[in-house]
C-alpha positions in Angstrom: -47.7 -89.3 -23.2 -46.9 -89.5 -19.3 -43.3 -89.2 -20.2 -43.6 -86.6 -22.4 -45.6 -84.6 -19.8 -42.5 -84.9 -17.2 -39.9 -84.3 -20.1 -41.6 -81.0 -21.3 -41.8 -80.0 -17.1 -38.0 -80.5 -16.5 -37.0 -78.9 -19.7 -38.8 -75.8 -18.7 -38.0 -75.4 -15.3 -34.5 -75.6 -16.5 -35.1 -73.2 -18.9 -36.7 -70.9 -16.0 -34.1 -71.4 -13.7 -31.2 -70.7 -17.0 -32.8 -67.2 -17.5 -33.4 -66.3 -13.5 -29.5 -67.2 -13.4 -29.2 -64.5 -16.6 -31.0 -61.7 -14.9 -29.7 -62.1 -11.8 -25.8 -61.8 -13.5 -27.0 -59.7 -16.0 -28.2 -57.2 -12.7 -25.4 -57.5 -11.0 -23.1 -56.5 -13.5 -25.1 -53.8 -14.0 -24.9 -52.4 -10.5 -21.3 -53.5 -10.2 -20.8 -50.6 -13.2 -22.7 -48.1 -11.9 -19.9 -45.3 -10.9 -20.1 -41.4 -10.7 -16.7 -39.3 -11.1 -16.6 -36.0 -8.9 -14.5 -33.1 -8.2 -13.0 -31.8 -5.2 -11.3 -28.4 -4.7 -9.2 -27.3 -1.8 -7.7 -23.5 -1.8 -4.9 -21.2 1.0 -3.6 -17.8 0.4 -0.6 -18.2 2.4 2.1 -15.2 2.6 5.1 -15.4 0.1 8.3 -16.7 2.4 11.1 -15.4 0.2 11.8 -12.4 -1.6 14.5 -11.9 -4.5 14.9 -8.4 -5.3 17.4 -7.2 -7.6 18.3 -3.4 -7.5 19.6 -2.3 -10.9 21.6 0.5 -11.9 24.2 2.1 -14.5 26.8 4.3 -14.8 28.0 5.6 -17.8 31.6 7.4 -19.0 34.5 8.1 -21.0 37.6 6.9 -19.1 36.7 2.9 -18.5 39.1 2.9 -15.1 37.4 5.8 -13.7 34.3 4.2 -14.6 35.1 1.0 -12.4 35.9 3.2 -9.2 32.4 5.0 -9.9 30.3 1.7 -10.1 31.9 0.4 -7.2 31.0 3.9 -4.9 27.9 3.3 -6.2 27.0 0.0 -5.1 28.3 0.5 -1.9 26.0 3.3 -1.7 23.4 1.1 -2.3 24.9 -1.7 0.3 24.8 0.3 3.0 21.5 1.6 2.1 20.2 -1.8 2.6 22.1 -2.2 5.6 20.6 1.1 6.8 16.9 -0.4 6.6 18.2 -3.8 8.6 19.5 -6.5 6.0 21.7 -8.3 6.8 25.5 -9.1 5.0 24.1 -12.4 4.1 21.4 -11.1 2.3 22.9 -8.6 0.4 25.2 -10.3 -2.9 26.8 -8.2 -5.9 25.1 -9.5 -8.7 26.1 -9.4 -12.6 28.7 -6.1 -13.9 28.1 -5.7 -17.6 30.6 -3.2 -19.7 29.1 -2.2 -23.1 30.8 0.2 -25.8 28.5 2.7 -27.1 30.5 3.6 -29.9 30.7 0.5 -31.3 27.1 -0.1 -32.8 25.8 3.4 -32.6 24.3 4.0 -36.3 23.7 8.1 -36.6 25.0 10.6 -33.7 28.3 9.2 -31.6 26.5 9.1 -27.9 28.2 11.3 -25.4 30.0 8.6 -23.4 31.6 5.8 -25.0 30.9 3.3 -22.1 28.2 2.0 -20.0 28.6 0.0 -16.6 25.4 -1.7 -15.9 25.8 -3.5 -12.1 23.2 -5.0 -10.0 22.8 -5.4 -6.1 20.7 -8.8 -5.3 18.6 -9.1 -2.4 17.7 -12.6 -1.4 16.4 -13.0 1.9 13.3 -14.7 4.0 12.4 -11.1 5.4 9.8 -10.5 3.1 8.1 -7.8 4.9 11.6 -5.9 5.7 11.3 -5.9 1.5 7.8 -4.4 1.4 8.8 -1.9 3.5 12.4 -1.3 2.1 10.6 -1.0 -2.1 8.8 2.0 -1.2 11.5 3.8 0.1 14.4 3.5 -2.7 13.8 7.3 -3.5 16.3 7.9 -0.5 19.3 6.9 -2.7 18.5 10.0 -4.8 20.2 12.0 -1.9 23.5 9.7 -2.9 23.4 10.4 -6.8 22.0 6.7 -7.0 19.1 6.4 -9.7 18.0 2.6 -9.8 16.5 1.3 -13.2 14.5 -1.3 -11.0 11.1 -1.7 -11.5 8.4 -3.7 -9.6 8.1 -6.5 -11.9 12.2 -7.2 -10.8 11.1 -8.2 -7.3 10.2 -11.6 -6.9 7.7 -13.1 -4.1 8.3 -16.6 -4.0 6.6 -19.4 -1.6 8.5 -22.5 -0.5 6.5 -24.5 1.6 4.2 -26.1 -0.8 5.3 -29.8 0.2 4.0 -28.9 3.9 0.4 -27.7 2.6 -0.4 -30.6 0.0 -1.2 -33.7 2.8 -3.7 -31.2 4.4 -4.9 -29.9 1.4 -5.6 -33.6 -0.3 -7.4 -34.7 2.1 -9.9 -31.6 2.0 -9.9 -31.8 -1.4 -10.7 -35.6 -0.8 -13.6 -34.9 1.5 -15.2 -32.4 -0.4 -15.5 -34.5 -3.7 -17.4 -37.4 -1.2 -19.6 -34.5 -0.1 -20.4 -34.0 -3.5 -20.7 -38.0 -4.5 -22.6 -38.7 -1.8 -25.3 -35.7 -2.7 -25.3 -37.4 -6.0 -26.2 -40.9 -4.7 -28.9 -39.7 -2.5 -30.5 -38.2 -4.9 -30.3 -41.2 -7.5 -31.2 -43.6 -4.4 -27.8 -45.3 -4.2 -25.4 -46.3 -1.8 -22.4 -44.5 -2.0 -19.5 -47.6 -1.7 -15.9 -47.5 -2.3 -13.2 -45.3 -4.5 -12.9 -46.8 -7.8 -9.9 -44.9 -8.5 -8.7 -41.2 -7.9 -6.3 -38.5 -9.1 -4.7 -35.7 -6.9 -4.2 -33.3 -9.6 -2.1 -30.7 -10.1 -1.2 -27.9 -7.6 -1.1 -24.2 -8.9 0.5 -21.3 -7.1 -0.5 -18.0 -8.6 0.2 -14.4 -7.5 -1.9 -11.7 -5.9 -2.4 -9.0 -9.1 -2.2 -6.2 -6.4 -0.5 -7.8 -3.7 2.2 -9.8 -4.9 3.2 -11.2 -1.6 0.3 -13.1 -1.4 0.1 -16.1 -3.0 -2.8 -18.5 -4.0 -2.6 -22.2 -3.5 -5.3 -24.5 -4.7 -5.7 -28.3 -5.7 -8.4 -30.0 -8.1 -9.0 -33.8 -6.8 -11.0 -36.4 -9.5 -12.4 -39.0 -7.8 -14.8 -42.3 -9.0 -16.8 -43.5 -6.5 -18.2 -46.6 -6.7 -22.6 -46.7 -6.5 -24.6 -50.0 -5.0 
């Protein structure tokens, strides 16, 4: 009887001791998978650092060598226009010279000149505000004969220096998603520990609608944190 007494003991202290090991793992798994996933934003409106503006325009005629002579007075026109207003040779490029023959697909009335040069003058230069100023003054080639079939959506503003903005950017990005995981683990009475794992996103550059110039930069961060 005395053995059995000491038999039935051990066997349930081990079995105590079996399930206080179970909990205790069983717990610490728990805790160990406890994790919260935030985001973090980070935004710039930085000013465009290139422009590409291309100044279209056509000239239309009967005699095709004639023709060539009048598209060429007219892009110089243009040329020294620019040059007039402070660009420079180097950013100032004859772009593409088209020739089409308007008698050759015409399907009721013959049009009144059998050809049409369309030519184009390219801008590209880093003296973006020279081209905001230069845009709204192209009615002064009208004193030269020179009608441009440009239009504002031709110009381009483009931004360059997106690889110098993204470190900075990250690591506000960064910080303001550990603001926001570490709001969430005070209020849920946990200790904020260490980055599970973490993407930078993607970054998007969008234009002002009524300044195009401007551009806006911004960066989404998803981080998991992980909660003790």
């Amino acid at each position: 009887m005395k053995n059995n007494f000491w038999g039935m003991l051990v066997l349930s202290l081990a079995v105590f001791g079996a399930g206080l090991c179970t909990y205790s793992g069983i717990k610490h798994f728990s805790n160990k998978d406890r994790s919260v996933t935030v985001k973090g934003l980070s935004t710039r409106d930085v000013v465009a650092d290139e422009a590409v503006w291309p100044l279209n325009f056509s000239v239309s005629g009967n005699d095709l060598a004639s023709l060539y002579s009048e598209q060429e007075k007219v892009a110089k026109a243009v040329h020294d226009f620019l040059i007039g207003k402070g660009f420079t040779e180097e950013d100032i490029r004859q772009g593409n010279v088209s020739v089409n023959d308007n008698w050759s697909d015409y399907y009721s009335r013959r049009p009144d000149y059998r050809y049409t040069i369309r030519a184009t003058v390219v801008v590209n230069t880093k003296d973006v505000e020279r081209v905001r100023k230069t845009n709204g003054s192209q009615s002064e080639l009208l004193k030269h004969g020179v009608i441009l079939n440009s239009n504002e959506w031709s110009l381009h503003y483009q931004f360059n220096g997106l690889n110098e903005l993204k470190p900075e950017m990250v690591e506000e990005a960064t910080k303001n998603a550990r603001a926001v995981a570490q709001k969430f683990a005070d209020d849920a009475g946990c200790k904020l520990g260490s980055i599970k794992n973490a993407n930078q996103g993607q970054f998007s550059v969008e234009t002002d609608e009524y300044q195009p110039w401007i551009k806006h930069v911004r960066v989404v961060t998803t981080v998991a944190y992980q909660l003790d």
